[in-house]
ROVOLO-955341 format. One record per residue: x, y, z of N, C-alpha, C in turn. Coordinates in pm, whole numbers, plus 50000, padded with zeros to 5 digits. Example, Ala and Ser with C-alpha at 12.3 -4.5 7.8 and 13.67 -1.06 7.14 Angstrom:
<nodes>
<node <51319; 49431; 50780>; <51230; 49550; 50780>; <51320; 49670; 50780>>
<node <51285; 49775; 50708>; <51367; 49894; 50714>; <51290; 50003; 50787>>
</nodes>
This chain:
<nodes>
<node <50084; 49883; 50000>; <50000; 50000; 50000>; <50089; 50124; 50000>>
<node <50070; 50224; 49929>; <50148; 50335; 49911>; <50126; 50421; 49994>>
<node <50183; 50483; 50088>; <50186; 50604; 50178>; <50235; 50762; 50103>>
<node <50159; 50825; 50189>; <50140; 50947; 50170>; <50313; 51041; 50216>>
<node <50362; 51117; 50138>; <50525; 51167; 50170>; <50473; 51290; 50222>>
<node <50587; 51302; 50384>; <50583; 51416; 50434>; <50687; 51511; 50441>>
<node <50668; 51650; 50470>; <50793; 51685; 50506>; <50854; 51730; 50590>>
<node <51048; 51704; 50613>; <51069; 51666; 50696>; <51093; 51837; 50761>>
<node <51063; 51809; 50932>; <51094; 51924; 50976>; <51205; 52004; 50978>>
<node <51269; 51936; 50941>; <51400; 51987; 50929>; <51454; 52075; 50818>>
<node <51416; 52013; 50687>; <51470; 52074; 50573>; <51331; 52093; 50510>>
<node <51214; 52054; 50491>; <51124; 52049; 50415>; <51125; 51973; 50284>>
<node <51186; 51882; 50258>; <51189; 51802; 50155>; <51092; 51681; 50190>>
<node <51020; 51636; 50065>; <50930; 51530; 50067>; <50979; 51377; 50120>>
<node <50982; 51341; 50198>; <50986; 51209; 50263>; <50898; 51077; 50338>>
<node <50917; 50977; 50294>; <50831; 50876; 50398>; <50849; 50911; 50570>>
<node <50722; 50883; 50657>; <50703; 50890; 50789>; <50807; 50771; 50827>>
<node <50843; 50696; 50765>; <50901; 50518; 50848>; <51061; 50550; 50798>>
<node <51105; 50664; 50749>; <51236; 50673; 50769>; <51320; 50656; 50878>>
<node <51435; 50606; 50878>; <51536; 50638; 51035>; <51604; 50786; 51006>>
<node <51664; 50802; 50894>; <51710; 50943; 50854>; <51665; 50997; 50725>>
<node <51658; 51136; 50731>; <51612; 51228; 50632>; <51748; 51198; 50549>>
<node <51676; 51111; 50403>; <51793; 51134; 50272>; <51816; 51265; 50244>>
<node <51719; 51361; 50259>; <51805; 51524; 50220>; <51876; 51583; 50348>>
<node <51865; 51605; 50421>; <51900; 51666; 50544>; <52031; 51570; 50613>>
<node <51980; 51448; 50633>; <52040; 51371; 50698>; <52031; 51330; 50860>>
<node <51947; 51439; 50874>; <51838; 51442; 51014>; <51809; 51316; 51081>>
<node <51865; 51241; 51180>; <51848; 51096; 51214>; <51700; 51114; 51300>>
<node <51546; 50987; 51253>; <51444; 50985; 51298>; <51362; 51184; 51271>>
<node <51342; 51187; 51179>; <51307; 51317; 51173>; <51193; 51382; 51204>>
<node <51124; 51259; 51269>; <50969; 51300; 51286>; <50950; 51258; 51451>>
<node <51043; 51181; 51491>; <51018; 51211; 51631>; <51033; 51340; 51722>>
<node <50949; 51285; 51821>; <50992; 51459; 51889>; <51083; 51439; 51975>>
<node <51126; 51570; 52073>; <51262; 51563; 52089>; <51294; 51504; 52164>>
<node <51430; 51463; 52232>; <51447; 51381; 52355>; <51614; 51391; 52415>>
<node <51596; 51403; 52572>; <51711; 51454; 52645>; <51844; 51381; 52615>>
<node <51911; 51422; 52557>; <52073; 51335; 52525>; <52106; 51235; 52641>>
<node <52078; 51282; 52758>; <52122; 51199; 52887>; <52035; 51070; 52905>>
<node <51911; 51098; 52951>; <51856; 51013; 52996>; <51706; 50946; 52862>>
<node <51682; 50995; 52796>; <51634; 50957; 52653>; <51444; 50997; 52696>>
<node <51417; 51077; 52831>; <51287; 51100; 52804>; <51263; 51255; 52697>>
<node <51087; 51194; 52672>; <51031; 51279; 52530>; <51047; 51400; 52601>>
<node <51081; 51492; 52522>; <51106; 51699; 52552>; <50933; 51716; 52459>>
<node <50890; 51736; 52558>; <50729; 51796; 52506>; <50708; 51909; 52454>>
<node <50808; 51994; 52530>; <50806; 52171; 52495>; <50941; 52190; 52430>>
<node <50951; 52232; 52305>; <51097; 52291; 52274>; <51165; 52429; 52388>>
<node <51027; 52475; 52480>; <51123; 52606; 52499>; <51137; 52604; 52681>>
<node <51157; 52425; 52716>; <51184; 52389; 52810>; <51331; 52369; 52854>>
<node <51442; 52396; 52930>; <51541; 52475; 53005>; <51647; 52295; 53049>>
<node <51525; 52260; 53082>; <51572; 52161; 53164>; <51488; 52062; 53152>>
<node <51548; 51870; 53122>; <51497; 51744; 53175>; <51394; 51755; 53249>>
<node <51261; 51715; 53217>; <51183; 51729; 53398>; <51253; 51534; 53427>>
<node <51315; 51453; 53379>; <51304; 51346; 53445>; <51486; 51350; 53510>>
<node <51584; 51386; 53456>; <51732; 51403; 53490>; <51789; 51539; 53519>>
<node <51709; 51645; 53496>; <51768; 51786; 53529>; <51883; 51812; 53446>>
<node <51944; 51731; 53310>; <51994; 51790; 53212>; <51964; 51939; 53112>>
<node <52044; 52007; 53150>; <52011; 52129; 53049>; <52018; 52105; 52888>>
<node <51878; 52180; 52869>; <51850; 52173; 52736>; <51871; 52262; 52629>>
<node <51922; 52286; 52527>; <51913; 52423; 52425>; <51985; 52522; 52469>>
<node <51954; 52645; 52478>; <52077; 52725; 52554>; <52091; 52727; 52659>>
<node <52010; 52651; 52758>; <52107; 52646; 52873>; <52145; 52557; 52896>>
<node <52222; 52434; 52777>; <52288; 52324; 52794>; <52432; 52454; 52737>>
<node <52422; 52513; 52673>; <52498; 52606; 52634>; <52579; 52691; 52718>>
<node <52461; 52748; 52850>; <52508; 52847; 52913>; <52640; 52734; 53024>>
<node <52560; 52606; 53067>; <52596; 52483; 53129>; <52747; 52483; 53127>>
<node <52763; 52427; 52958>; <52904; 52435; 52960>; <52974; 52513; 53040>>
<node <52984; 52646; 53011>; <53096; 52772; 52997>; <53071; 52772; 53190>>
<node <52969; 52731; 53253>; <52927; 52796; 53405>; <53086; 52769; 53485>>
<node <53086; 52796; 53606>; <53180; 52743; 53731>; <53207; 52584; 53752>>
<node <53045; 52520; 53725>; <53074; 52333; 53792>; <53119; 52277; 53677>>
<node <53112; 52371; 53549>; <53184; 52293; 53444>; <53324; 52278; 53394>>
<node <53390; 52419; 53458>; <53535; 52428; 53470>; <53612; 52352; 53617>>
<node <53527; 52389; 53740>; <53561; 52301; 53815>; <53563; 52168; 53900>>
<node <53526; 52131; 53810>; <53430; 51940; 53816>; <53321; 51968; 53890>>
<node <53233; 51848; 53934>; <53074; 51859; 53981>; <53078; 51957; 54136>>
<node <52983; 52026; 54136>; <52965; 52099; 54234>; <52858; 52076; 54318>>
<node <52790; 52109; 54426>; <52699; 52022; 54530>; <52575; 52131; 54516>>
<node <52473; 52070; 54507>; <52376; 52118; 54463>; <52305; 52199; 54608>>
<node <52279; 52333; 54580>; <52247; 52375; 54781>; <52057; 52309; 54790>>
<node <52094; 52281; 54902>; <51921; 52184; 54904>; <51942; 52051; 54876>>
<node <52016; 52016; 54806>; <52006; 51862; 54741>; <52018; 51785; 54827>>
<node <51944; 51617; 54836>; <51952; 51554; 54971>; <52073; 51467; 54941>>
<node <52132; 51450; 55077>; <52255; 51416; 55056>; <52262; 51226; 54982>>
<node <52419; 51221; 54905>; <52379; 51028; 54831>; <52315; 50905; 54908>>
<node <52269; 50861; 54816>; <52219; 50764; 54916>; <52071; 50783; 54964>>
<node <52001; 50906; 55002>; <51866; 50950; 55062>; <51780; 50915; 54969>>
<node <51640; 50899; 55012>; <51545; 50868; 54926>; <51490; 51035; 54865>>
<node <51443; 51034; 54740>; <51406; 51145; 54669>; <51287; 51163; 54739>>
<node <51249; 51319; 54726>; <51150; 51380; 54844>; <51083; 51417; 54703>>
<node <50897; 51332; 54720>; <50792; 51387; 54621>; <50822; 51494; 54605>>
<node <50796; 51516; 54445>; <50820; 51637; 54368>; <50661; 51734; 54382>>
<node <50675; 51893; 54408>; <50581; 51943; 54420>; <50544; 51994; 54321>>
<node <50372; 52024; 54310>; <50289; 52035; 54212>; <50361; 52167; 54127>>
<node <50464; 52282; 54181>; <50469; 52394; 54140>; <50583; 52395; 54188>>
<node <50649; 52462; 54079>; <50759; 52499; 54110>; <50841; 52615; 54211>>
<node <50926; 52612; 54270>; <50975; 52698; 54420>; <51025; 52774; 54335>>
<node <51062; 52811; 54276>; <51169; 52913; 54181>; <51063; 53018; 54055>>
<node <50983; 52927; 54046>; <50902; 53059; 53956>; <50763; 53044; 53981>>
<node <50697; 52905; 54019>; <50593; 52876; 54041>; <50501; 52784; 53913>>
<node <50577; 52759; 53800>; <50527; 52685; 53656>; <50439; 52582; 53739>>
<node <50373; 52542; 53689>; <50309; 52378; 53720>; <50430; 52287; 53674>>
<node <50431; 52166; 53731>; <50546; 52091; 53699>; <50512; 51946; 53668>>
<node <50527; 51897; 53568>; <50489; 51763; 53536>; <50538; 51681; 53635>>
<node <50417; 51548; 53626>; <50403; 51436; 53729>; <50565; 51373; 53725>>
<node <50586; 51339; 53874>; <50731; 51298; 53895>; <50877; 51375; 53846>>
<node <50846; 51500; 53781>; <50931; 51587; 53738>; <51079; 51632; 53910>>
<node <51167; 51617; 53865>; <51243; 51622; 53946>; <51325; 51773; 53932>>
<node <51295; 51826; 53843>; <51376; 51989; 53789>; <51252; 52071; 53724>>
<node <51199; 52206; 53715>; <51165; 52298; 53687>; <51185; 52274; 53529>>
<node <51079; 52279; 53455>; <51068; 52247; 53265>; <51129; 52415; 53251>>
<node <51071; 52480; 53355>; <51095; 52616; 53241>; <51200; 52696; 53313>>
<node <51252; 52707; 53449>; <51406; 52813; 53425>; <51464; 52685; 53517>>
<node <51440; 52527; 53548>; <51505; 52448; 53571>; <51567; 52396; 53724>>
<node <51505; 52530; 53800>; <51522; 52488; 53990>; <51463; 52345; 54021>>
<node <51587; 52334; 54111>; <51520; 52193; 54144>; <51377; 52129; 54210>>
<node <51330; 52089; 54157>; <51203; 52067; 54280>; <51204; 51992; 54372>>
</nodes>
């Protein structure tokens, strides 16, 4: 059965949905949506900051990340964070740092990335 060609978000050239990569672009999976380099959950919002499941920075502030202090001087201790080993303390409905609503089991702030 012949399927209908879409195009890809990336470049806009006509392509099948069941590709792994865009033949024009070269775009690997071009129709999925996005997902955290670290830990591989779906990014729902492009103009989300931070992982809600690993607290990896996303887009420019995987950017700003790099260049910061804990990146020149190896890992740095998070203030609040419960110490290794402790069990994770339920994540609250809203975020402490700006107040966003925060997706279920979200462990970091989607939109400026405070921890919850």
């Amino acid at each position: 059965m012949p399927t209908f060609k879409h195009p890809c978000p990336h470049c806009g050239q006509f392509i099948n949905r069941d590709v792994a990569v865009c033949p024009a672009c070269g775009t690997p999976d071009p129709f999925t949506p996005g997902r955290c380099p670290k830990c591989g959950r779906v990014i729902e919002d492009p103009k989300w900051v931070a992982c809600p499941g690993c607290g990896t920075p996303l887009g420019a502030a995987a950017a700003a990340a790099t260049g910061g202090p804990a990146a020149a001087g190896g890992p740095a201790a998070t203030p609040g964070a419960a110490p290794a080993g402790a069990a994770p303390a339920p994540a609250p409905s809203a975020c402490t740092g700006c107040g966003a609503p925060l997706p279920v089991g979200a462990r970091f702030c989607t939109v400026c990335g405070t921890l919850a």
